[in-house]
Biopython code that builds the backbone (N, CA, C, O; Angstrom):
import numpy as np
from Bio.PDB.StructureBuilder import StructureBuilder

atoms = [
    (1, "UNK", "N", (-13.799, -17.042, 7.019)),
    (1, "UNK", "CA", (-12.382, -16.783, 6.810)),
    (1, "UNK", "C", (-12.152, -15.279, 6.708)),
    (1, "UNK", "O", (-12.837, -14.587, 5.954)),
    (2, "UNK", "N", (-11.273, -14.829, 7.402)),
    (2, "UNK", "CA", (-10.636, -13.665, 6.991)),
    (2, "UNK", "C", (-10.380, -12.862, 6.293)),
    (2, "UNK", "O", (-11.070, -13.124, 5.308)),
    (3, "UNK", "N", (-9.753, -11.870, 6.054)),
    (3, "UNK", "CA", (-8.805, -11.329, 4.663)),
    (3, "UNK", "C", (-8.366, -9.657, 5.259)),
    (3, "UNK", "O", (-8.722, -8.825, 6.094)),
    (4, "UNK", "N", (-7.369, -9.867, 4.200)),
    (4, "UNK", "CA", (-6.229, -8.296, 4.423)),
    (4, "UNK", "C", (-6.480, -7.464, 4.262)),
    (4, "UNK", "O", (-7.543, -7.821, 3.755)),
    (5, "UNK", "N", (-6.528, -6.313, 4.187)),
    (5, "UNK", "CA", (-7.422, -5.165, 3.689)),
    (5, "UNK", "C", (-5.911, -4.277, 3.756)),
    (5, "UNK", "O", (-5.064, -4.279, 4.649)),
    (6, "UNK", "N", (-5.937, -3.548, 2.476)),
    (6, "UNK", "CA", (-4.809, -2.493, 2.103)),
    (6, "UNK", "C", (-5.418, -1.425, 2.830)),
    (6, "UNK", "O", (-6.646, -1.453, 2.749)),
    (7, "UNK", "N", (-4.845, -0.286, 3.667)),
    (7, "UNK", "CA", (-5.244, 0.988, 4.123)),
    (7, "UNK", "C", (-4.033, 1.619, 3.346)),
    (7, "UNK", "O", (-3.408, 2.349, 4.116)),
    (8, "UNK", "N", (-3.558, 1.594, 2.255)),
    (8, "UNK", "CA", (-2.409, 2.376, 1.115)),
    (8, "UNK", "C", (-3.045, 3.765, 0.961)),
    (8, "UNK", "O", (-2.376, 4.798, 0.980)),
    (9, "UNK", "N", (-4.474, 3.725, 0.797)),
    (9, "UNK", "CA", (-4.762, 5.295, 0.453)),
    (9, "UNK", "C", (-5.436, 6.233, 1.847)),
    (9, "UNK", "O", (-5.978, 7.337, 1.873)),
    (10, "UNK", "N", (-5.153, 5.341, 2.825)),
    (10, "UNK", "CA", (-5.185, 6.157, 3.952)),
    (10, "UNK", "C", (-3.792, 6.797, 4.254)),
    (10, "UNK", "O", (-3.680, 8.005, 4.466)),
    (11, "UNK", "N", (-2.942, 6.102, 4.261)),
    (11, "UNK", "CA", (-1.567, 6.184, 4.659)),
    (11, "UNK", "C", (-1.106, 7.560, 3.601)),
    (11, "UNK", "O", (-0.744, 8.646, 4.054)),
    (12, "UNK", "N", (-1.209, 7.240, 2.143)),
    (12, "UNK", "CA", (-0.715, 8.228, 1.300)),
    (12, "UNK", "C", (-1.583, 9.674, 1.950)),
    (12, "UNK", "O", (-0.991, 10.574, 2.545)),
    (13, "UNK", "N", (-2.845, 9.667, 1.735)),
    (13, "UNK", "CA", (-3.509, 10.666, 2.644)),
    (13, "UNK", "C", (-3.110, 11.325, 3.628)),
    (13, "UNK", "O", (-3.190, 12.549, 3.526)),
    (14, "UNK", "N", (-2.414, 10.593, 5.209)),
    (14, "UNK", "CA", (-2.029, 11.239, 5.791)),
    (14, "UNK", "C", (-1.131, 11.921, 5.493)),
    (14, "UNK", "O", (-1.187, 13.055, 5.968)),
    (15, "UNK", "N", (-0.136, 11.655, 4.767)),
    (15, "UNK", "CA", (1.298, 11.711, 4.550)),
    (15, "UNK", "C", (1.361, 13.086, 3.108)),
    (15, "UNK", "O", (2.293, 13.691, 2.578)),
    (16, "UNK", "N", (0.222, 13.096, 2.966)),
    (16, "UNK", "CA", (-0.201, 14.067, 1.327)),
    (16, "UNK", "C", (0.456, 13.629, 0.068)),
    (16, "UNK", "O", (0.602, 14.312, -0.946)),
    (17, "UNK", "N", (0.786, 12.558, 0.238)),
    (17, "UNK", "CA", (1.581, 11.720, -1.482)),
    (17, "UNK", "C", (1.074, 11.842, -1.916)),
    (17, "UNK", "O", (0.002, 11.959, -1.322)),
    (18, "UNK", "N", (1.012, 11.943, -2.889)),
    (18, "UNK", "CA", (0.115, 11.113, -4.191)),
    (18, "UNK", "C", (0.547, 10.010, -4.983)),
    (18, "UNK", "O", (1.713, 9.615, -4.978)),
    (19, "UNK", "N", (-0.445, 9.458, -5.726)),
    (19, "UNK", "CA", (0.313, 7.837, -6.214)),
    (19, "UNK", "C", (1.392, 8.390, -7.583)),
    (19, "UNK", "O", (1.369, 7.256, -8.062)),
    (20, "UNK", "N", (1.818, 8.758, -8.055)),
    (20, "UNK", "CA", (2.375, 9.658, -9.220)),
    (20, "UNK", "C", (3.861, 9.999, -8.300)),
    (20, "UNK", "O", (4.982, 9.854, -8.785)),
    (21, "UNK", "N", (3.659, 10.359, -7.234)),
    (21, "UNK", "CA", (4.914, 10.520, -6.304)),
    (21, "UNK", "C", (5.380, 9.500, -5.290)),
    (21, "UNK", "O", (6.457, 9.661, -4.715)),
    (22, "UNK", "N", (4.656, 8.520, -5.067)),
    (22, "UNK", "CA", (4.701, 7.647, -4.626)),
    (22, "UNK", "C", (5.048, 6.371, -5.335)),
    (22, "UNK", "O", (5.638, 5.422, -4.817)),
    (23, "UNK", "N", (4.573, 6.454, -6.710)),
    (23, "UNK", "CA", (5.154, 5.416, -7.881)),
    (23, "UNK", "C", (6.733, 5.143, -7.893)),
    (23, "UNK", "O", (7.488, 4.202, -7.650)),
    (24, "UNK", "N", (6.850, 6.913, -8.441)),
    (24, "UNK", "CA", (8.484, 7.063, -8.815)),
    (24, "UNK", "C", (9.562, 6.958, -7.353)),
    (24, "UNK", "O", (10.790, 7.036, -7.379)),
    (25, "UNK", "N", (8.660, 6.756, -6.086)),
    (25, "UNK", "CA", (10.017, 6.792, -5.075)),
    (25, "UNK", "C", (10.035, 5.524, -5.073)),
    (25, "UNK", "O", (11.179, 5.192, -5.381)),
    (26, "UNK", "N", (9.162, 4.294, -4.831)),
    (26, "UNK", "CA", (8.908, 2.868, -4.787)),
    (26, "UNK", "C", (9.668, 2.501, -6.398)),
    (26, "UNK", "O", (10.828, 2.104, -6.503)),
    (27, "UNK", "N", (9.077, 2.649, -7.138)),
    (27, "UNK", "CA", (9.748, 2.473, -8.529)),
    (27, "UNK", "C", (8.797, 1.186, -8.826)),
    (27, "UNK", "O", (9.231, 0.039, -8.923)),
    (28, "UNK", "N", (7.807, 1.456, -8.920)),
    (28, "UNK", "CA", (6.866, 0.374, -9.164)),
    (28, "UNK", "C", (5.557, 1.641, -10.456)),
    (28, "UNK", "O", (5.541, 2.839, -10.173)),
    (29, "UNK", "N", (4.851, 1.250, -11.423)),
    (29, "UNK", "CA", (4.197, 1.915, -12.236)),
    (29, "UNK", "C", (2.955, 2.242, -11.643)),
    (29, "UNK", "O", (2.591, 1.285, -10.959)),
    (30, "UNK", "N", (2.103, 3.225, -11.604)),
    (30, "UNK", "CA", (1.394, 3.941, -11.238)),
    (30, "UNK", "C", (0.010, 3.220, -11.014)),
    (30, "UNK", "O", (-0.820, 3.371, -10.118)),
    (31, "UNK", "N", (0.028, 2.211, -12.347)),
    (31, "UNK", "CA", (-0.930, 1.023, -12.078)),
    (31, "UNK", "C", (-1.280, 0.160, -11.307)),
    (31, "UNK", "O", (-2.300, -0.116, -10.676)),
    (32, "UNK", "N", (-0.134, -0.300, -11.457)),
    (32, "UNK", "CA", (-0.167, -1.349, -10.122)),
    (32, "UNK", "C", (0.021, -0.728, -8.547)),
    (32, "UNK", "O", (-0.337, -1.201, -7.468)),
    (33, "UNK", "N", (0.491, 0.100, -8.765)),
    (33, "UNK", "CA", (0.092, 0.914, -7.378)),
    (33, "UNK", "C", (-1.373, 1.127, -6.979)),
    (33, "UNK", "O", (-1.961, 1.077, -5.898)),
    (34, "UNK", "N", (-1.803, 1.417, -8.416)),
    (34, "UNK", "CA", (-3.482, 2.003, -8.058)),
    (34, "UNK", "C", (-3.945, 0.644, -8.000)),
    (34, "UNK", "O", (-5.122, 0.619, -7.642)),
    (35, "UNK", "N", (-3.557, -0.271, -8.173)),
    (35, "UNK", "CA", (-4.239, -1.763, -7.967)),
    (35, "UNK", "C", (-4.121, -1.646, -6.361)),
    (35, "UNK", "O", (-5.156, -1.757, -5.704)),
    (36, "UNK", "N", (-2.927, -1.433, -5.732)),
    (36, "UNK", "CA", (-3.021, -1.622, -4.361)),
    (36, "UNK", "C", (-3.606, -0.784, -3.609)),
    (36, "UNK", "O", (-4.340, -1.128, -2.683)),
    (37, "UNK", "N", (-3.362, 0.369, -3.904)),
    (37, "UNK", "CA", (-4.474, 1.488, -3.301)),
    (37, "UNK", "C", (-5.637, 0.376, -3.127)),
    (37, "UNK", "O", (-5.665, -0.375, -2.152)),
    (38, "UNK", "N", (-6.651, 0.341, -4.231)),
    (38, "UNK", "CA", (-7.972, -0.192, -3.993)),
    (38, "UNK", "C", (-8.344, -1.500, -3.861)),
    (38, "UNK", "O", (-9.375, -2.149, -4.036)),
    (39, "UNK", "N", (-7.064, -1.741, -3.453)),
    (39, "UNK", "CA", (-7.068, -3.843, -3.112)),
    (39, "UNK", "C", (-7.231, -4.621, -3.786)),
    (39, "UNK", "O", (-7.714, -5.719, -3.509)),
    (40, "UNK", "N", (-6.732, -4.105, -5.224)),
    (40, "UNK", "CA", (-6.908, -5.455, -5.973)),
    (40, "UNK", "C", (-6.125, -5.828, -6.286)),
    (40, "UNK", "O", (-5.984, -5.838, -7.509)),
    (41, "UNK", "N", (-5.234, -6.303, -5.584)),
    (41, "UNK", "CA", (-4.282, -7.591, -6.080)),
    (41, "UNK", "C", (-4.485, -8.311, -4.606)),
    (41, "UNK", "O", (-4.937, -7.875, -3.547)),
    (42, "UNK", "N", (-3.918, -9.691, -5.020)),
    (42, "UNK", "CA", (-3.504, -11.095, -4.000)),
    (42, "UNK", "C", (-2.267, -11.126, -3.663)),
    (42, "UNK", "O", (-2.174, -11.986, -2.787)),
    (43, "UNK", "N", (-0.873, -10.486, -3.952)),
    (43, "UNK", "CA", (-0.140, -10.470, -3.130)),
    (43, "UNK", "C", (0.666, -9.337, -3.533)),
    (43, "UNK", "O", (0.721, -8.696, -4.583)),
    (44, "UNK", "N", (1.443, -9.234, -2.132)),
    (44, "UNK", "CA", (2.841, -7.820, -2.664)),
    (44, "UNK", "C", (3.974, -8.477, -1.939)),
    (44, "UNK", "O", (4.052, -9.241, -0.977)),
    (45, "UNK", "N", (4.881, -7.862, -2.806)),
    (45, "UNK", "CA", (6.143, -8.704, -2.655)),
    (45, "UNK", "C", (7.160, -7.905, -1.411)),
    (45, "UNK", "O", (6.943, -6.710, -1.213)),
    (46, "UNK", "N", (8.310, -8.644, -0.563)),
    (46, "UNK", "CA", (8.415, -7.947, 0.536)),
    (46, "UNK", "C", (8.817, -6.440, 0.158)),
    (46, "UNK", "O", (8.123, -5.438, 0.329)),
    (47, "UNK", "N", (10.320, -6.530, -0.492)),
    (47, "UNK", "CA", (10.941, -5.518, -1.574)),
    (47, "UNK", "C", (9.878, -4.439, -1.972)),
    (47, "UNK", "O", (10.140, -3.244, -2.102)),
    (48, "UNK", "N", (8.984, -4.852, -2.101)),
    (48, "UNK", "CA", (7.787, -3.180, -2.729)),
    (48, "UNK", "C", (7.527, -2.552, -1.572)),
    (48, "UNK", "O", (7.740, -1.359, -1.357)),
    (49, "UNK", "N", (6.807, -3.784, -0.390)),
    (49, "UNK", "CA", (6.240, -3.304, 0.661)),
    (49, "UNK", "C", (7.301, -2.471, 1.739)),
    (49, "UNK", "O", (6.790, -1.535, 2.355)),
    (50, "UNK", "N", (8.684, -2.760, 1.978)),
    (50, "UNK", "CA", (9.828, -2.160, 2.078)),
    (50, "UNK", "C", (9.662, -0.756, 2.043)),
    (50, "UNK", "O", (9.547, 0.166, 2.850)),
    (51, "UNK", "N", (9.703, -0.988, 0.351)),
    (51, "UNK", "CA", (10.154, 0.288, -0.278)),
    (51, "UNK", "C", (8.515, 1.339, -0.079)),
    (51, "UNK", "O", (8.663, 2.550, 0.081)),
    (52, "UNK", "N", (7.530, 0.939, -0.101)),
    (52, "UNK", "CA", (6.568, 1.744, 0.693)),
    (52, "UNK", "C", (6.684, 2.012, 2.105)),
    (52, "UNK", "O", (7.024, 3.177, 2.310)),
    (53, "UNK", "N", (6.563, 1.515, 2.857)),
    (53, "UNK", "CA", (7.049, 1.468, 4.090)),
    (53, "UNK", "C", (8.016, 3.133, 4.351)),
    (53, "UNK", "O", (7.629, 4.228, 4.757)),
    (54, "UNK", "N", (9.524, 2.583, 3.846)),
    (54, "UNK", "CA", (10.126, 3.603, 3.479)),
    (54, "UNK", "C", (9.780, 5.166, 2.926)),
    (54, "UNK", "O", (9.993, 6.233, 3.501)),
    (55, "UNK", "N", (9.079, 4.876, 1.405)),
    (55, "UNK", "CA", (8.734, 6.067, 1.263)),
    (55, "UNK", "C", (7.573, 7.009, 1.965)),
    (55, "UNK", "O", (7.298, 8.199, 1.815)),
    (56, "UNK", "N", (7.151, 6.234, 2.586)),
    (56, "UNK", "CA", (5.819, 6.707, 3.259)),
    (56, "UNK", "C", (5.867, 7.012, 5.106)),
    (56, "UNK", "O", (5.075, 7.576, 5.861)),
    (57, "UNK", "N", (7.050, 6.406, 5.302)),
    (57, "UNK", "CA", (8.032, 6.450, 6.935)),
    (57, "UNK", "C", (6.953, 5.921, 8.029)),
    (57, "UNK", "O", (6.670, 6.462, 9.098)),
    (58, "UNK", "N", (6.443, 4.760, 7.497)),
    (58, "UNK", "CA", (5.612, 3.472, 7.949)),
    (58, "UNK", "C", (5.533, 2.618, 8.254)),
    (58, "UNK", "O", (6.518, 2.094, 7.734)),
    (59, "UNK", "N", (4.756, 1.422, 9.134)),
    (59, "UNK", "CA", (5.021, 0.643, 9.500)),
    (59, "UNK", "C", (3.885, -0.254, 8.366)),
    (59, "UNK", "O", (2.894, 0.254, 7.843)),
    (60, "UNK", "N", (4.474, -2.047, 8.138)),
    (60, "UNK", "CA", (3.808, -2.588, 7.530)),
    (60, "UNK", "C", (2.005, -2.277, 8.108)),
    (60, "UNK", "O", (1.123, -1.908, 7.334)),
    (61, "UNK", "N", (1.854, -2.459, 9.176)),
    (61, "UNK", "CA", (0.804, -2.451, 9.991)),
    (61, "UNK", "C", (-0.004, -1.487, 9.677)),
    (61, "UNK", "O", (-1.231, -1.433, 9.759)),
    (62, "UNK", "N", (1.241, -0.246, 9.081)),
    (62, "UNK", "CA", (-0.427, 1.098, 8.790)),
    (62, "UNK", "C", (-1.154, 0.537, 7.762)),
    (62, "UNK", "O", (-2.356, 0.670, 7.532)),
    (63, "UNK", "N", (0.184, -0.492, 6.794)),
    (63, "UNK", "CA", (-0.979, -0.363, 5.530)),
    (63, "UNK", "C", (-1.572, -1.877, 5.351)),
    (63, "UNK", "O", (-1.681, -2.402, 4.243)),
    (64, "UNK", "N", (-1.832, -2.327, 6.214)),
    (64, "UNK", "CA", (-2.600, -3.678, 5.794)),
    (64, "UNK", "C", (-2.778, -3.889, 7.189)),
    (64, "UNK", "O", (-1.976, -3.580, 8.070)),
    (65, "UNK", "N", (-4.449, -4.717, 7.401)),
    (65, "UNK", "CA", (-5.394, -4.631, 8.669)),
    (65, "UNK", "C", (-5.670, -6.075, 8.191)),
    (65, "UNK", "O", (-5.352, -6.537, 7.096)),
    (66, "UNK", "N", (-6.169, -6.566, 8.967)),
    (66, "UNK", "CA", (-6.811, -7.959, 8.998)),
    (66, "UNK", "C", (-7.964, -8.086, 9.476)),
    (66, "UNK", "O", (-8.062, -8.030, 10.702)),
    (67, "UNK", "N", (-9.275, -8.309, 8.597)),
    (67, "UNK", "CA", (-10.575, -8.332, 9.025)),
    (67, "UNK", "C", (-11.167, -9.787, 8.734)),
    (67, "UNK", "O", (-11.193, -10.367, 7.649)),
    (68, "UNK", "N", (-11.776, -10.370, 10.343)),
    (68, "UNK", "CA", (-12.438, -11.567, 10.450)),
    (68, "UNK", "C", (-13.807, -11.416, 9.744)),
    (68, "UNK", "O", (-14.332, -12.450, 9.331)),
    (69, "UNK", "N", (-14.433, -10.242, 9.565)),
    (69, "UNK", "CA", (-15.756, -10.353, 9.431)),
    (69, "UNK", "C", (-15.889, -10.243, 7.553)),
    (69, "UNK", "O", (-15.144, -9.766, 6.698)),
    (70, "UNK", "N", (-17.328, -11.001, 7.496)),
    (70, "UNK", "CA", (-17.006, -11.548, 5.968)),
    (70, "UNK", "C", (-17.462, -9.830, 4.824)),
    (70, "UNK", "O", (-17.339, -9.854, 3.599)),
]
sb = StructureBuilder()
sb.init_structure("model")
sb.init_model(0)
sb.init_chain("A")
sb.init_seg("    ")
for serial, (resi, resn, name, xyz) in enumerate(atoms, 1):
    if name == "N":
        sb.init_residue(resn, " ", resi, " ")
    sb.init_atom(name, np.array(xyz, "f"), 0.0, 1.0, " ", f" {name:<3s}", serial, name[0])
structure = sb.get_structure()
């Protein structure tokens, strides 16, 4: 089986955010951001991913990949 893989701290990288500036434009806490940075959570809601998207001038696609291999 599959699974999603967050590329969030590639994307902030290109873009030179940081999660601290990237928190307060999304409006989500710094934590749970850093949860997504390093993939640990099971889901994100559309509204966040949006609002990243947005602050980051992205497509869902930069930040989540889909890998078959285990």
């Amino acid at each position: 089986m599959g699974r999603i893989i967050l590329r969030l701290d590639r994307v902030m990288a290109d873009r030179k955010m940081s999660l601290n500036e990237l928190a307060e434009k999304v409006g989500v806490s710094n934590v749970n951001l850093s949860k997504m940075k390093t993939g640990k959570i099971s889901a994100i809601r559309f509204s966040t991913l949006e609002a990243i998207c947005e602050a980051l001038e992205c497509q869902p696609g930069d930040i989540l990949e889909y890998s078959n291999e285990e």
